[in-house]
C-alpha positions in Angstrom: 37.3 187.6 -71.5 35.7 185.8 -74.3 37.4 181.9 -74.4 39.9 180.9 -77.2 38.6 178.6 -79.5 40.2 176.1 -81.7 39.2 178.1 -84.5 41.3 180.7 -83.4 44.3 178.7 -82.2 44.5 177.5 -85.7 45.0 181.0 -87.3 48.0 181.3 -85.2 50.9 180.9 -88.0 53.0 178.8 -85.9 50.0 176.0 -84.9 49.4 175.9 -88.5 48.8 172.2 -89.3 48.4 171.4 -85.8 45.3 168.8 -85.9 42.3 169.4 -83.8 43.8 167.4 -81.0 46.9 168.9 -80.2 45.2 172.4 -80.5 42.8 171.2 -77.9 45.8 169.7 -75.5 46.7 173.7 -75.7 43.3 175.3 -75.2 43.1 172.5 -71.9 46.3 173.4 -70.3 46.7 177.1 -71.1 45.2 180.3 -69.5 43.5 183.1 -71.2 45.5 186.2 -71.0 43.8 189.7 -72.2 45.9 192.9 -71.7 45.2 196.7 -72.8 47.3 199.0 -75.0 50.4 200.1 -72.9 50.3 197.4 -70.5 53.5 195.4 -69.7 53.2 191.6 -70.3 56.9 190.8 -68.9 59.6 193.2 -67.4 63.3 192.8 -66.9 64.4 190.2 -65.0 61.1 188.3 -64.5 61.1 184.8 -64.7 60.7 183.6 -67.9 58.2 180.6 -67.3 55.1 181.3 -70.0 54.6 180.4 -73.9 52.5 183.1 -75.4 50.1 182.2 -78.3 49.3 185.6 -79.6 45.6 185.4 -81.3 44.7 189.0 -81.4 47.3 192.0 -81.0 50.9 193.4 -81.2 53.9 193.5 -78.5 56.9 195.2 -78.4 59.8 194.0 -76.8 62.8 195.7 -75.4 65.6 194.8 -75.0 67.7 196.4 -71.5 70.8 197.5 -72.6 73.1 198.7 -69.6 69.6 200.2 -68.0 68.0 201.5 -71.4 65.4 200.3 -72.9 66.1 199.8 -76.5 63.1 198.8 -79.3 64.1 195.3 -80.0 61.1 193.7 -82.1 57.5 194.0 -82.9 55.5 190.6 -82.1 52.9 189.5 -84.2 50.5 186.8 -85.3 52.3 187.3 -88.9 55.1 185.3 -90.7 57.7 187.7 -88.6 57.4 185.9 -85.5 54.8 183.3 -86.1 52.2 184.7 -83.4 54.7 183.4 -80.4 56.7 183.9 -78.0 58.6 184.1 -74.5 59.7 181.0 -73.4 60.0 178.2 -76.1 60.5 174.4 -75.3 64.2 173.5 -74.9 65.3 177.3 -74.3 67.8 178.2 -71.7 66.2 181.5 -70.8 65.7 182.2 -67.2 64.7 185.5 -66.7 63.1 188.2 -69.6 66.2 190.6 -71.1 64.1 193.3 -71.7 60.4 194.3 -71.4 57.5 193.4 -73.4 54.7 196.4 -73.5 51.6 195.8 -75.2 50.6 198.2 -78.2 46.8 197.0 -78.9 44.6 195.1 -77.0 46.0 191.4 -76.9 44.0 188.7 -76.7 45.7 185.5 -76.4 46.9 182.1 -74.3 49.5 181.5 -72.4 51.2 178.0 -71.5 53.0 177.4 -68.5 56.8 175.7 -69.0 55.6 172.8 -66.1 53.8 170.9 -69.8 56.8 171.7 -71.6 58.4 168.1 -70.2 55.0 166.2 -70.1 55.3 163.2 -72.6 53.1 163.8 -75.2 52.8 163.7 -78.8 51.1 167.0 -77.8 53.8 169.2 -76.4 56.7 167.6 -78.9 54.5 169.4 -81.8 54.7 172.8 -80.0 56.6 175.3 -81.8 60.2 175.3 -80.5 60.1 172.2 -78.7 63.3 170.5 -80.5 66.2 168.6 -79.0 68.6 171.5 -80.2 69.0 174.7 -81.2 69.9 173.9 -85.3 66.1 172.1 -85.4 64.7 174.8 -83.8 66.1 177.3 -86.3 65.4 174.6 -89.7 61.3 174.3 -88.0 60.8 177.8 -87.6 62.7 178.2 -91.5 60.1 175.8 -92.7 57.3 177.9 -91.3 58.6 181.5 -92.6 59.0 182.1 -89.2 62.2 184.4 -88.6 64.4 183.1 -85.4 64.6 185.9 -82.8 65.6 185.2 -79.9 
């Protein structure tokens, strides 16, 4: 897999702004993750412990309704969903609801929820990473960023 570069971490519409720095905090503590069409990132009932930054690609995720798998939402690097997801800073999820099956080639990052309590100016930048639900919901509104989770 070719390595993620800042340039690229700063197309991702939820970084947006980000400076150089805190994109670099991200590149330095996240792993590369490169999956094929039809692969499954995330199944039901894993743990949910990784923040995906999606670069390149498109996920589908869904949701496990009494045993069937229902079409929830289509994951993006677009003003939809902001280009990430699974588990956000400050979320209570514990396990994935649902599964999450690639649909083209992804290319992306992923960061483990261990940084999510360093204390950094870093990590209290990252998308999600608010005190409570109601900042969450006004950041992502002030990105374009719908709120589906």
């Amino acid at each position: 897999m070719q390595p993620i570069t800042i340039e690229e971490l700063k197309k991702v519409v939820a970084l947006k702004g980000l400076p150089d720095e805190h994109l670099k905090w991200i590149l330095d503590h996240s792993e590369g993750m490169e999956y094929d069409d039809g692969e499954v990132v995330a199944k039901t009932g894993d743990p949910a412990e990784w923040m995906f930054f999606i670069i390149e690609c498109t996920i589908d995720f869904y949701l496990n309704m009494n045993g069937r798998l229902i079409l929830y939402y289509h994951f993006a690097n677009d003003a939809g969903t902001g280009g990430v997801t699974g588990l956000l800073p400050y979320s209570r999820m514990k396990a994935y609801s649902g599964n999450s099956i690639v649909t083209e080639k992804i290319r992306g990052l992923r960061l483990h929820k261990k940084y999510f309590q360093e204390d950094s100016e870093k990590i209290k930048r990252l998308p999600g990473n608010s005190n409570s639900p109601k900042d969450l919901k006004v950041n992502l509104e002030q990105e374009g960023i719908e709120q589906r989770f």
